[in-house]
C-alpha positions as CSV (number, residue, x, y, z in Angstrom):
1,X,-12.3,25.0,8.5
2,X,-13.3,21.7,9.4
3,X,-16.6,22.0,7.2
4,X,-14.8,22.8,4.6
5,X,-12.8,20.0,4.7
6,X,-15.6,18.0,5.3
7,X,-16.8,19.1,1.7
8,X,-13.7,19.0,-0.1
9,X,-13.9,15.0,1.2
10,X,-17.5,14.5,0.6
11,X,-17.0,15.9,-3.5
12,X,-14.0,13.6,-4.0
13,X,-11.7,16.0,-4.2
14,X,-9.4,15.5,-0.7
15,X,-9.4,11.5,-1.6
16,X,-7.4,10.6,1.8
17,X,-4.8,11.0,4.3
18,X,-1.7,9.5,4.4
19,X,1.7,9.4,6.3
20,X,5.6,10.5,4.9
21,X,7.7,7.7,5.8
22,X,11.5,8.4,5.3
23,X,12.6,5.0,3.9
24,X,15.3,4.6,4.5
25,X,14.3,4.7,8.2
26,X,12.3,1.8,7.4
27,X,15.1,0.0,5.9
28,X,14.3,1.0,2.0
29,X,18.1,2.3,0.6
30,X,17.5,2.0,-2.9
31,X,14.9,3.7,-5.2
32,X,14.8,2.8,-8.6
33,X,12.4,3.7,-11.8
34,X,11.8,0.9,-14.0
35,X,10.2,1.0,-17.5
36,X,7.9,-1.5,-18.6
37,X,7.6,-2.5,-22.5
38,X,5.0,-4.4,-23.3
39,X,4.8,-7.7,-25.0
40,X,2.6,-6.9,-28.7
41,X,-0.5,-9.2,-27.6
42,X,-0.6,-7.1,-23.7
43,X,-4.0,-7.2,-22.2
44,X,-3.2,-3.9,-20.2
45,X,-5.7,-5.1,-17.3
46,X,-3.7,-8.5,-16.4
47,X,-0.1,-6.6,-17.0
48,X,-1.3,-4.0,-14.4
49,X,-3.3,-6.7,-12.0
50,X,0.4,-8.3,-12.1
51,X,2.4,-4.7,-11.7
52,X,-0.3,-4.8,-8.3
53,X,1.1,-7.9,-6.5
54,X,4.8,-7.0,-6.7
55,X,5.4,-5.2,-3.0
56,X,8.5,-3.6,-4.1
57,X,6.1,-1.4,-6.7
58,X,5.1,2.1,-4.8
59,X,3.6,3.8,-7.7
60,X,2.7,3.2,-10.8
61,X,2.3,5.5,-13.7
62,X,0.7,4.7,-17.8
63,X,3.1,6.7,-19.9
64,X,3.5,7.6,-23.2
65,X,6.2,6.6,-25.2
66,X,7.8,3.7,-25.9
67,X,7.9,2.1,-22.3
68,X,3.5,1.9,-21.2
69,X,4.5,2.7,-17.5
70,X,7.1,3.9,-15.8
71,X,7.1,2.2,-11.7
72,X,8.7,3.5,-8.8
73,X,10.2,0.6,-6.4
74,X,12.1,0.9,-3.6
75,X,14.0,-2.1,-1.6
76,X,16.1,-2.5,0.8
77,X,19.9,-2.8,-1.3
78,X,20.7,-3.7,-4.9
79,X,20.2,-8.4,-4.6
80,X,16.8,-7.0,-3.8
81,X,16.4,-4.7,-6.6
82,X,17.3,-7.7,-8.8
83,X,14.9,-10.0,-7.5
84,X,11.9,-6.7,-7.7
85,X,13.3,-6.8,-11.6
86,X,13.3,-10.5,-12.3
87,X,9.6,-10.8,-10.5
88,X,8.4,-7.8,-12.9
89,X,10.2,-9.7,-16.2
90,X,7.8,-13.1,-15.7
91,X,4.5,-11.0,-15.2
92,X,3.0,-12.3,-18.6
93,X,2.6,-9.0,-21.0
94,X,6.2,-7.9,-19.9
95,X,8.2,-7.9,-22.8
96,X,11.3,-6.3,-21.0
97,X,12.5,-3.7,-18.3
98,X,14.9,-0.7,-18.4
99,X,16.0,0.4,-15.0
100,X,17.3,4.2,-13.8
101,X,18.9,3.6,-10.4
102,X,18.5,6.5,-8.5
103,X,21.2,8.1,-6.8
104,X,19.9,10.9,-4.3
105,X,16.7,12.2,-3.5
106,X,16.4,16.1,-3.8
107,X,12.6,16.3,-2.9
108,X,9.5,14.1,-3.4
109,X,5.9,14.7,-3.1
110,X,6.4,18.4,-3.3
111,X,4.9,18.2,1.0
112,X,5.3,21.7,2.8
């Protein structure tokens, strides 16, 4: 088994490990999806350098469509959703945001 773990991580295809967290153990109550429309003249490279530094941002996804990407953030109530929002409106390429509060978690991750 442990070989052929070993394998699976040497050709790339097991890419790491990592923990489930239940957030709102860790003090993260609301989870939101926010759209992204770009500005015409977006260099996608700065937008998504930007998209990087904003903590509340846990992933990240290019999308087709209207919207280019489609971000999952989570934060601790709704004043800190707004400030996650306003940060991701002055990132230069962002020409506006749509935001889908969600309301209840039936599964994520698809673990077990």
């Amino acid at each position: 088994m442990h070989e052929r773990v070993g394998k699976l991580e040497t050709a790339g295809v097991i890419t790491g490990y990592t923990a489930v967290v239940d957030p709102p153990a860790v003090g993260l109550h609301v989870t939101a999806l926010v759209s992204v429309i770009e500005s015409d003249a977006v260099d996608d490279t700065g937008l998504e350098a930007g998209l990087r530094e904003i903590p509340e941002v846990e992933d990240c996804w290019r999308v087709a469509g209207s919207e280019g990407y489609v971000l999952k953030v989570r934060v601790t109530d709704i004043p800190a959703l707004e400030a996650a929002i306003d940060a991701l409106n002055r990132i230069r390429g962002v020409a506006r945001t749509r935001t889908t509060v969600v309301l209840s978690t039936k599964w994520e991750g698809r673990h077990g």
